[in-house]
C-alpha positions as CSV (number, residue, x, y, z in Angstrom):
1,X,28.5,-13.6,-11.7
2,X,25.7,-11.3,-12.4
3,X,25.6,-8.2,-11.2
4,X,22.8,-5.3,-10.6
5,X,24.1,-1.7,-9.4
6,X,21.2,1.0,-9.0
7,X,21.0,4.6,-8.9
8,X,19.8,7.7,-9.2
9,X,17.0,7.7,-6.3
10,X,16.4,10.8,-3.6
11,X,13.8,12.8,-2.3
12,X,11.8,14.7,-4.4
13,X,8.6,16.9,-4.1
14,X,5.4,15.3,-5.8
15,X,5.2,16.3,-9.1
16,X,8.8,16.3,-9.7
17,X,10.9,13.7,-12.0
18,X,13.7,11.4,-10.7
19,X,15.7,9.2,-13.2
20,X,16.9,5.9,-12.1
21,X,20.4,4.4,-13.6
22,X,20.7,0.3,-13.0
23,X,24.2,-0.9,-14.5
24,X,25.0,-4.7,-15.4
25,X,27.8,-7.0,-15.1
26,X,28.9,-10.5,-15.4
27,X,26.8,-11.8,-18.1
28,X,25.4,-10.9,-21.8
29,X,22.0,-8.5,-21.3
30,X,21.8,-7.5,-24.4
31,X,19.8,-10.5,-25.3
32,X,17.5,-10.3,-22.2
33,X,14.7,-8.4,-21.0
34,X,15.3,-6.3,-17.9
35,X,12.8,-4.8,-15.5
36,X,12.3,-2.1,-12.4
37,X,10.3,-3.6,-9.6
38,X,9.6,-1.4,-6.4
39,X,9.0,-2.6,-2.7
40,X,8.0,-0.5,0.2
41,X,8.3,-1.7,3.6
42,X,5.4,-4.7,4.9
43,X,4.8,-5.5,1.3
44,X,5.9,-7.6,-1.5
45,X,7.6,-6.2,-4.2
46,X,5.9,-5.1,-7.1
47,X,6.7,-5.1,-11.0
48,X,7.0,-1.3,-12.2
49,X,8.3,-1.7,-16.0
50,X,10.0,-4.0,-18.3
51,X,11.4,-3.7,-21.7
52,X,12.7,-6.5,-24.1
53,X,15.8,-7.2,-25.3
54,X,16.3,-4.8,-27.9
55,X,14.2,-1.7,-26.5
56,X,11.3,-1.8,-28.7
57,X,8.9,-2.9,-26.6
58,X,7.6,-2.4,-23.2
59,X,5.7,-2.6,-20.4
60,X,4.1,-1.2,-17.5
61,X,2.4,-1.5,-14.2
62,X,-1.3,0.3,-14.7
63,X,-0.2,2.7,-11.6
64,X,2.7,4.3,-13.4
65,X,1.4,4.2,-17.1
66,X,2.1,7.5,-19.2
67,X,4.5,8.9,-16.3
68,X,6.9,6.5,-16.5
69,X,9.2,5.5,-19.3
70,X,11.7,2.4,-19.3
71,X,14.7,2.4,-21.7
72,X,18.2,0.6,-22.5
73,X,21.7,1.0,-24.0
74,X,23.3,-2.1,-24.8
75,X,26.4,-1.0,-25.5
76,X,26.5,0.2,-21.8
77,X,24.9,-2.7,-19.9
78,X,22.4,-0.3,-18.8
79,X,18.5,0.1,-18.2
80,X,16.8,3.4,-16.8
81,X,13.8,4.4,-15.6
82,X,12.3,8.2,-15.9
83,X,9.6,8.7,-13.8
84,X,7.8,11.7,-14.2
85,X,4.7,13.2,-12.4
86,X,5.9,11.6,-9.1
87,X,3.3,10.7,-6.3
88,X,4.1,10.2,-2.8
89,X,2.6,6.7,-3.4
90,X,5.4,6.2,-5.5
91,X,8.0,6.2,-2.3
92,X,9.7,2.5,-2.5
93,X,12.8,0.9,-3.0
94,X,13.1,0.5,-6.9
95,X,15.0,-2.6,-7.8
96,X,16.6,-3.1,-11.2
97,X,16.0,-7.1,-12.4
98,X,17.3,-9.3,-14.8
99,X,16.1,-12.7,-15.2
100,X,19.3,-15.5,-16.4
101,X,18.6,-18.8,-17.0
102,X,15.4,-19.1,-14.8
103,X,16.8,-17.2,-12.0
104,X,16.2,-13.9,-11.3
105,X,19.2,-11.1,-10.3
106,X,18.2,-7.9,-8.5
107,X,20.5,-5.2,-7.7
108,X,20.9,-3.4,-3.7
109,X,18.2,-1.3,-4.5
110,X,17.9,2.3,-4.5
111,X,15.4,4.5,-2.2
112,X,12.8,7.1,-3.6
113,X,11.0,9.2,-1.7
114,X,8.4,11.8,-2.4
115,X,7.5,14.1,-0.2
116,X,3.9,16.5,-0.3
């Protein structure tokens, strides 16, 4: 059974950095792209950054281009996500995905809030 653990969020002033952990379990990831969506409350949730199976390529929402940077160590089961140059608008829920066999996995979620 697949299984999505995030961490890593807080409270942190804008400007600041915050690094997000999401461990996997219960299935091969190495072979998979992952991703970081982020929801905040009234609204759908929205696709941050992915990266592909090996870590070579990746990609990002236009909002959090050149502050945030997705990465991966398969010999961990884990994806990250350094977010730099926070913004209150960046205060959400981040979610750590994984899509297996046309169904998509998404952790418990963990909270990030910026304050002004």
């Amino acid at each position: 059974q697949v299984h999505l653990v995030e961490s890593g969020g807080g409270l942190v002033q804008a400007g600041g950095s915050l690094r997000l952990s999401c461990v996997a379990s219960g299935h091969t990831f190495s072979a998979l792209p992952m991703g970081w969506f982020r929801q905040t409350p009234g609204n759908e949730r929205e696709f941050v950054a992915a990266v592909t199976w090996n870590g070579k390529s990746t990609l990002y929402a236009d909002s959090v281009k050149g502050r945030f940077s997705i990465s991966r160590d398969n010999a961990k089961n884990m994806v990250y996500l350094q977010m730099n140059s926070l913004k209150p608008e960046d205060t959400a829920v981040y979610y750590c995905n994984v899509n297996v066999s046309g169904w998509d996995y998404w952790g418990q979620g963990t909270q990030v809030t910026v304050s002004t």
